[in-house]
C-alpha positions in Angstrom: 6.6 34.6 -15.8 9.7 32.4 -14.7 10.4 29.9 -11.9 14.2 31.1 -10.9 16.3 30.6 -7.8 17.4 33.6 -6.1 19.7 33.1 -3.0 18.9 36.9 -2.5 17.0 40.0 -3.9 20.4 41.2 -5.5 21.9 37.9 -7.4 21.6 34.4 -8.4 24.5 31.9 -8.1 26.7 35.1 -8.1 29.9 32.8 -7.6 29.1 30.5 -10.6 28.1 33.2 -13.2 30.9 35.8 -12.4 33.2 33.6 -13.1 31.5 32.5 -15.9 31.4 36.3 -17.0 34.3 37.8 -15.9 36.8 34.9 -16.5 37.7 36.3 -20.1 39.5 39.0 -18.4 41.5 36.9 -16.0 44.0 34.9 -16.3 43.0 31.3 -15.6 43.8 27.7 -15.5 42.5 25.7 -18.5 40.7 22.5 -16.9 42.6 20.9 -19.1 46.3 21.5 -18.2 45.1 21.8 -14.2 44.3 18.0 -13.9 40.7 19.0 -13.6 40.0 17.1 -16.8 41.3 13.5 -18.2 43.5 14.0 -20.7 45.7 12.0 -23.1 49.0 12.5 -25.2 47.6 12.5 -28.9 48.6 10.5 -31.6 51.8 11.5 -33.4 53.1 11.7 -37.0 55.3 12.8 -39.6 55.0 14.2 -42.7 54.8 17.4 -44.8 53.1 19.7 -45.7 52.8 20.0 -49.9 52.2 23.7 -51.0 50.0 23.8 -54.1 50.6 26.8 -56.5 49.5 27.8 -59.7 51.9 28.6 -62.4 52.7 31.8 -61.4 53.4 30.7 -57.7 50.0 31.8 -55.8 49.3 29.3 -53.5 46.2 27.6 -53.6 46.0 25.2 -50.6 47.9 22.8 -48.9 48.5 18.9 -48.5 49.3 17.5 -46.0 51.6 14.3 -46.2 52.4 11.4 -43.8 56.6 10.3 -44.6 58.2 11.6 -47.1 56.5 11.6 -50.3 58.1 11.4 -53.7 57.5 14.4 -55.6 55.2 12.5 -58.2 52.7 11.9 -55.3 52.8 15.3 -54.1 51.7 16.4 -57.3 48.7 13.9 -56.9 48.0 15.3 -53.7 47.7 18.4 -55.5 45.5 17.4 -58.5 42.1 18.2 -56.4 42.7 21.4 -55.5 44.3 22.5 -58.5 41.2 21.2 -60.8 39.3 23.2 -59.1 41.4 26.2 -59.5 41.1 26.0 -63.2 37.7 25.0 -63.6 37.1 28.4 -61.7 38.9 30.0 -65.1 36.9 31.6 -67.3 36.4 31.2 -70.7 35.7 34.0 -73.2 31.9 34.0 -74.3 31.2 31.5 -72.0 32.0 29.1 -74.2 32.0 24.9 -73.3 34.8 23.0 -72.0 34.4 19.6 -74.3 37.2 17.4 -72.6 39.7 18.2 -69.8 42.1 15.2 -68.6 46.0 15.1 -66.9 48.6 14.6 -69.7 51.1 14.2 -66.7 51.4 14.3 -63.0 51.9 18.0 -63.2 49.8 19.3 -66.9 46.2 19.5 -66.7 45.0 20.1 -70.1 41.8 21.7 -71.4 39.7 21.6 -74.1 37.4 24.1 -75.1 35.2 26.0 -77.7 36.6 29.8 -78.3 35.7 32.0 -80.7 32.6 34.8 -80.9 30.4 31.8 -81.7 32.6 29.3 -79.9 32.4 27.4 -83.3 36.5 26.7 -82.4 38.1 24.9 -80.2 41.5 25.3 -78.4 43.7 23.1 -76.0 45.1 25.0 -73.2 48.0 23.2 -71.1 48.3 24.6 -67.3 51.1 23.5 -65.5 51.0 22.8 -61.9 53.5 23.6 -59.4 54.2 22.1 -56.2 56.7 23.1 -52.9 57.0 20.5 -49.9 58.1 22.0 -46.6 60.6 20.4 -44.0 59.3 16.9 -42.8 57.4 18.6 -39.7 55.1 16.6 -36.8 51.2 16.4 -36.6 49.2 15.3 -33.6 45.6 14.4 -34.0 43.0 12.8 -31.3 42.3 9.9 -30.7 45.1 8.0 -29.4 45.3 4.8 -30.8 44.6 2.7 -27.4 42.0 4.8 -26.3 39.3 5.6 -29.5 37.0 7.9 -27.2 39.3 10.6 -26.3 37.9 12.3 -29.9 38.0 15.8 -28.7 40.8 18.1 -29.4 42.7 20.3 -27.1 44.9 22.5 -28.9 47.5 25.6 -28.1 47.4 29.3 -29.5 49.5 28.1 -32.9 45.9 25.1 -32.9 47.7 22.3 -33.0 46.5 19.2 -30.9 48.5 19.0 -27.6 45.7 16.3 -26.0 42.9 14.5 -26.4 39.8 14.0 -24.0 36.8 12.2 -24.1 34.0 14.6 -25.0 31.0 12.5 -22.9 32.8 12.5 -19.8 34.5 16.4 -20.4 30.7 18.0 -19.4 30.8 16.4 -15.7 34.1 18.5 -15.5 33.8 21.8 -16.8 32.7 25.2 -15.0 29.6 25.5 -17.2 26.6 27.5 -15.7 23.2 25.1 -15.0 20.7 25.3 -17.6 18.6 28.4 -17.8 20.5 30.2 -14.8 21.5 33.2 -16.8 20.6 35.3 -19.5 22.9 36.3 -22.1 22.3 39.4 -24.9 21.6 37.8 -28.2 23.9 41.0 -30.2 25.1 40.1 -33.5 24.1 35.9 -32.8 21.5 34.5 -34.9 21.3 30.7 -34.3 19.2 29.0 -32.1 21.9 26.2 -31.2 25.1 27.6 -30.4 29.0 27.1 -28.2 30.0 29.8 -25.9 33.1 29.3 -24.5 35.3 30.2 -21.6 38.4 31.4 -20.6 38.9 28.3 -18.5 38.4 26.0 -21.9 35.0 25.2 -21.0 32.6 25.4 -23.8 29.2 26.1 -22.6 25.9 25.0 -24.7 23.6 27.9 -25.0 20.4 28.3 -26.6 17.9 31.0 -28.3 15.0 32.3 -26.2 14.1 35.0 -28.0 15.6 37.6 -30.9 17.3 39.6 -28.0 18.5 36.8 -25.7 20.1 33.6 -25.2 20.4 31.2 -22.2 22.6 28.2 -20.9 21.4 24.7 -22.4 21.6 21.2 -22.0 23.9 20.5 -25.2 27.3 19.0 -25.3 29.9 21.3 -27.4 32.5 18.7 -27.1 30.6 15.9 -28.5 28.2 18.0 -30.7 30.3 21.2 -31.6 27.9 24.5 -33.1 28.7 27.9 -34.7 30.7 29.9 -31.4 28.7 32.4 -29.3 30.3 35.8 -29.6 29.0 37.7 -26.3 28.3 41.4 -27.4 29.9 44.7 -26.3 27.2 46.8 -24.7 26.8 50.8 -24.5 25.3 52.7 -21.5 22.5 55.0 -22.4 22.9 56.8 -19.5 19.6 56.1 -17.7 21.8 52.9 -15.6 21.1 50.5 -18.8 23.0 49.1 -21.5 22.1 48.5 -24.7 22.9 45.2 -26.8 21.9 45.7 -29.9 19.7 43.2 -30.2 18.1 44.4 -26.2 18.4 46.5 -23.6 19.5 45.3 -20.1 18.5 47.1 -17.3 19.7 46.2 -13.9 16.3 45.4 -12.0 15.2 44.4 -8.5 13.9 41.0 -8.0 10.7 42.4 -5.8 9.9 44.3 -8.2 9.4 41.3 -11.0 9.5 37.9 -8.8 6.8 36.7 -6.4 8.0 34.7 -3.6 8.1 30.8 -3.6 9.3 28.1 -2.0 13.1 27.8 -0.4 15.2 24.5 -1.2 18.2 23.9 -0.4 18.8 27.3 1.0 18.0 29.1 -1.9 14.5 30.8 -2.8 12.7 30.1 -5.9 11.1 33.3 -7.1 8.4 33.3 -10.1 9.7 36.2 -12.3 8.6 37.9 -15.8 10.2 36.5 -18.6 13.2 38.2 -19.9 14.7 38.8 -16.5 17.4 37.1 -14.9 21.0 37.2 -13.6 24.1 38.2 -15.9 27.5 39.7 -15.1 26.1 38.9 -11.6 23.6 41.3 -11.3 19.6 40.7 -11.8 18.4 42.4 -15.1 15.6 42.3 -17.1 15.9 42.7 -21.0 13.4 45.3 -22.1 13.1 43.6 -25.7 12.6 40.3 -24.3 8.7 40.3 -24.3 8.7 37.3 -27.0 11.2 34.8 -24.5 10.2 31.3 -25.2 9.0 29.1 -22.5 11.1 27.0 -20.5 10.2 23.9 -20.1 12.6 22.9 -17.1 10.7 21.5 -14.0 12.9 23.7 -12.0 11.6 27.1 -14.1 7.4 27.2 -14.3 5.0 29.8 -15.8 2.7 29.0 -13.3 3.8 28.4 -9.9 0.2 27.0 -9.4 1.4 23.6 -10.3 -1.5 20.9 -9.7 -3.7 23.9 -11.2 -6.4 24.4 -8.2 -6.4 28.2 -8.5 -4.5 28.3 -4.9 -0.8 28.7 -4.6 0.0 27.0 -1.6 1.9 24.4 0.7 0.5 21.3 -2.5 2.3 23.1 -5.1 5.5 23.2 -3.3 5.0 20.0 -2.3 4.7 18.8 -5.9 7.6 20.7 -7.0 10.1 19.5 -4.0 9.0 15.7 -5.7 10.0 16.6 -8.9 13.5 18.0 -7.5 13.5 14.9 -5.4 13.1 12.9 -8.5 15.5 14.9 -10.7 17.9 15.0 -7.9 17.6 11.0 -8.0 17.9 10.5 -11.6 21.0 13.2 -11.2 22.8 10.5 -8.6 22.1 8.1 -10.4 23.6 9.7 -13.6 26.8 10.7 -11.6 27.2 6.7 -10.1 26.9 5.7 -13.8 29.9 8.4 -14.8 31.8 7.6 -11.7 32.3 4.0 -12.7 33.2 5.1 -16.0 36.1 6.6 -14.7 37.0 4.1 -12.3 37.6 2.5 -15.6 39.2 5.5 -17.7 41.7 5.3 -14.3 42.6 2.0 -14.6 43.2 2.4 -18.3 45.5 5.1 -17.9 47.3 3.1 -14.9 47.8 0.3 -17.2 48.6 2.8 -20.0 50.8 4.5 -17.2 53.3 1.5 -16.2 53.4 0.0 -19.6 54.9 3.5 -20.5 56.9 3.5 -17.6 58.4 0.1 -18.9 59.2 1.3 -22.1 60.9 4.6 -20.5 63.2 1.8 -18.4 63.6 -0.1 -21.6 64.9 2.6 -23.1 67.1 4.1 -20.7 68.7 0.0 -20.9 69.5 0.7 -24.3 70.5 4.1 -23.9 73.4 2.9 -21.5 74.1 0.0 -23.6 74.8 1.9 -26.8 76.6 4.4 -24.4 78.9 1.5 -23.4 79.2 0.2 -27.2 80.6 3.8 -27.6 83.2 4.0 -25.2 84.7 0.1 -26.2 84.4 1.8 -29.7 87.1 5.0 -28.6 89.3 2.0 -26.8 89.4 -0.3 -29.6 90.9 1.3 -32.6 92.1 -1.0 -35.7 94.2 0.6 -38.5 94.9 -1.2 -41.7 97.6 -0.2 -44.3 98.0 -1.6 -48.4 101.3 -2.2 -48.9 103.6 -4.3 -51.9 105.0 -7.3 -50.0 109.1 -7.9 -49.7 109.1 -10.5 -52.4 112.6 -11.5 -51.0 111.4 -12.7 -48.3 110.3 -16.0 -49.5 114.1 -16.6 -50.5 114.4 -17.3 -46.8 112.0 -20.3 -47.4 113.6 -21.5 -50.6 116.7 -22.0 -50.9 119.0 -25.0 -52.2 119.3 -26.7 -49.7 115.6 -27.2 -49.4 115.2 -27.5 -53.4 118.2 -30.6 -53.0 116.0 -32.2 -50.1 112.4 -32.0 -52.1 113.7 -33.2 -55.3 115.6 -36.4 -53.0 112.2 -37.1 -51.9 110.5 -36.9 -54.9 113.3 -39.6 -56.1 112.4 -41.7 -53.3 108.6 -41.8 -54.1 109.3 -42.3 -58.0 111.5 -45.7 -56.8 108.5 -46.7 -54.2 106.6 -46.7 -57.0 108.1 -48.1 -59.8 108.6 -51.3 -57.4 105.2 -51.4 -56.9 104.0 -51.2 -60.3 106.3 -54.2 -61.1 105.0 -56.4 -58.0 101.1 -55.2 -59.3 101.9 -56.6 -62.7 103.5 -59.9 -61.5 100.6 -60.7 -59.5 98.1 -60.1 -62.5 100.3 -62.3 -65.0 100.4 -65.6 -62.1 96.6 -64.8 -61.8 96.3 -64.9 -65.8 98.6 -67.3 -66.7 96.9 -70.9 -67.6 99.2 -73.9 -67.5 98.8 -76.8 -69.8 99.7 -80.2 -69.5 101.8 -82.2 -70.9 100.8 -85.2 -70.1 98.3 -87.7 -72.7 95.8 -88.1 -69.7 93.9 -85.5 -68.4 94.5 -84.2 -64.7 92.9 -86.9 -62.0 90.3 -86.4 -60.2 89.6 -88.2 -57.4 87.4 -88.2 -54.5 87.7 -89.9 -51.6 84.9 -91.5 -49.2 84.1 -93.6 -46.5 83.0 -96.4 -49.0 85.6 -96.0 -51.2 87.5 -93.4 -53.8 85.6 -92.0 -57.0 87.3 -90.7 -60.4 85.4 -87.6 -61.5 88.2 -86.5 -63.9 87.7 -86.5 -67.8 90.3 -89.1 -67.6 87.3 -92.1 -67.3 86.2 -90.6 -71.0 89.7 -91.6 -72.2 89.1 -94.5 -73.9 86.0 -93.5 -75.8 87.8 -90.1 -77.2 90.6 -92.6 -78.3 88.3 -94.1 -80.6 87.0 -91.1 -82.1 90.4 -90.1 -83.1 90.0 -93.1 -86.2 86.6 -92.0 -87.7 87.6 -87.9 -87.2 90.5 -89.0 -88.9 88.6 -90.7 -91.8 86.5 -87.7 -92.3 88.9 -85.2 -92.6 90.5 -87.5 -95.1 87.9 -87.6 -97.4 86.7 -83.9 -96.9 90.2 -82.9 -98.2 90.2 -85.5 -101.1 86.9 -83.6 -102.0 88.2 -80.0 -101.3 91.6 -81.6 -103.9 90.0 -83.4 -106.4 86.8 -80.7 -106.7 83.6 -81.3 -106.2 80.7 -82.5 -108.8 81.1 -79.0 -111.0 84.3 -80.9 -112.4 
């Protein structure tokens, strides 16, 4: 049995779940282009894409490379894939590779044993081939300023045109509540897996049993699974249709559901597991005997809840407080998100006018170069190599200028030649030392108060007189010695 909300004996939440159902074959707004979602421009680059082929130009894989890569590292982008490609090679009798290694960027070589008792060995060189596209661009999440905005959304071709952040995407999207549908299990096999919608919404839904599936509490964004493929049924002709993996028969909820209490305008039924609304319409699945049980305080087994045998006004009761305390943990939940995109806002404001700075830069420069253009047109300069008119400088040399430097340089030569002449009579009256001719030696007298002083040599005059006899007598005998010979004669 199953605690369920039923707003009527003919649907639950019809609004919610049809267009959960029937979206895929309208034509809808994603929640992420409608302004339903925050969104961010990606983060951009450019590069290429490196094709890697084999030596007879299959293509292996790809690389992609940021810039513009010389052709030597696009090669060694190459080497993983293409290693792999000949390791998958087979050699003849199974025999052992012994050493494999790069010779160059582009030869992988290969050594192994051949032979019928692989008691040979062979080198095998295998060339590797590589092709670069045009330089092309490549968006990837997250933005750079804003590191939560991981999750990707991309266009039909998949390539990233925004980024969100997956945590706050869930309080956004048009995902049914937990457990308030039923969806056929068909070809599906996990117990964890992402359904998604035509809206972009990706739904969490879980295993209940081998035939079904319901809505879950996981978050695709954050936490992405293996995608929900909702199968195509087949009538049988008796007013069900059959799954596959179980039959759903449209069912009337007083036929499976006993009445319970009403909240919020809507009555909670207790109904037999396996039943349950899809494609807005109450059905039961006729292979669903196995369903799990839910544990969500809003879906009990056993609408006796404090378990006195009695279903009455205490049980309700008890379950309004638990509503009441999962509708306060719910506000308190949404206060918590709300402020974190009070501050997601502000961000992008911030984000917002600093771009709208940089626009107005950039419209500055744009009409600066523009005006650097149009002085460009108006100033135009052209420049021509010609020989020069040598008889031109005739005009500044002619004879009667020659006559009038070579008079000057006359002039100067006389200038200085006079000079010279006065230089050297200056040096010679400096240099030149006069001699008397007088016996006595120049006076020297100095005059005072007291009286006047001789300081000339004259005062020795007397005593040098006397010297000159005894010099005289020397010299005599010295020579009568140096004449007459010394004591060898």
């Amino acid at each position: 049995m199953q605690f369920v909300p039923v707003k009527n004996c003919r649907s639950i939440h019809k609004a919610a779940v049809m267009a959960a159902f029937f979206g895929p074959f309208f034509t809808q707004a994603s929640i992420f282009t409608d302004g339903t979602v925050p969104v961010q421009a990606p983060t951009m680059i450019y590069g290429v894409n490196v094709d890697c082929l084999t030596p007879y130009g299959e293509k292996l894989g790809s690389v992609f490379m940021e810039g513009q890569p010389s052709e030597d590292a696009q090669y060694q982008a190459c080497h993983g894939i293409f290693v792999s490609y000949v390791n998958s090679l087979a050699i003849a009798y199974g025999c052992k590779v012994t050493s494999a290694s790069w010779s160059d960027v582009r030869t992988y070589k290969r050594t192994h044993q051949t032979g019928l008792y692989c008691d040979m060995g062979t080198t095998t060189s295998i060339h590797l081939l590589g092709k670069a596209s045009e330089v092309i661009e490549k968006t990837y999440c997250p933005p750079e300023e804003l590191p939560s905005f991981t999750y990707s959304i991309k266009n039909a071709e998949g390539d990233t045109t925004s980024c969100a952040d997956p945590n706050a995407i869930p309080m956004f999207d048009t995902c049914p509540a937990p457990s308030s549908a039923i969806l056929p299990a068909g070809s599906n096999t996990a117990d964890e897996m992402c359904y998604s919608l035509a809206d972009g919404s990706v739904c969490s839904v879980s295993r209940r049993s081998s035939g079904t599936y319901t809505f879950s509490e996981g978050n695709c964004y954050a936490v992405p699974q293996d995608n929900f493929e909702l199968p195509t049924g087949q009538d049988d002709g008796q007013g069900c249709t059959d799954y596959g993996s179980a039959k759903a028969c449209v069912t009337d909820p007083a036929d499976v559901c006993s009445t319970g209490p009403t909240i919020d305008g809507s009555a909670y039924y207790t109904c037999a597991a396996g039943c349950g609304d899809y494609n807005g319409e109450f059905v039961c699945f006729d292979d669903d005997s196995a369903a799990q049980e839910e544990t969500d305080p809003f879906e009990q087994d056993n609408p006796d809840s404090n378990d006195d045998g009695v279903v009455d006004t205490s049980d309700t009761n008890r379950i309004l407080g638990k509503l009441q305390s999962l509708t306060n943990d719910g506000n308190a939940s949404l206060r918590q998100m709300k402020s974190s995109l009070d501050g997601i806002k502000t961000n992008t404001d911030i984000i917002s006018s600093f771009g709208q700075g940089l626009s107005e830069i950039s419209k500055g420069i744009g009409e600066a170069n523009a005006k650097l253009e149009e002085q460009k047109e108006k100033e135009t300069y052209t420049t021509t190599l010609t020989t020069p008119d040598k008889t031109l400088y005739n005009g500044l040399f002619d004879d009667a200028h020659i006559a009038e430097v070579k008079a000057k340089v006359e002039e100067k030569k006389e200038e200085m030649k006079a000079y010279i002449v006065q230089v050297r009579g200056e040096a010679a009256a400096i240099l030149s030392v006069t001699v008397p001719n007088a016996a006595d030696y120049q006076d020297r007298t100095l005059t005072l108060t007291q009286g006047s002083f001789d300081l000339s040599l004259n005062r020795f005059s007397d005593f040098f007189k006397l010297l000159a006899g005894p010099i005289m007598l020397v010299c005599s005998i010295l020579a009568a010695f140096i004449l007459l010979g010394g004591k060898d004669r």
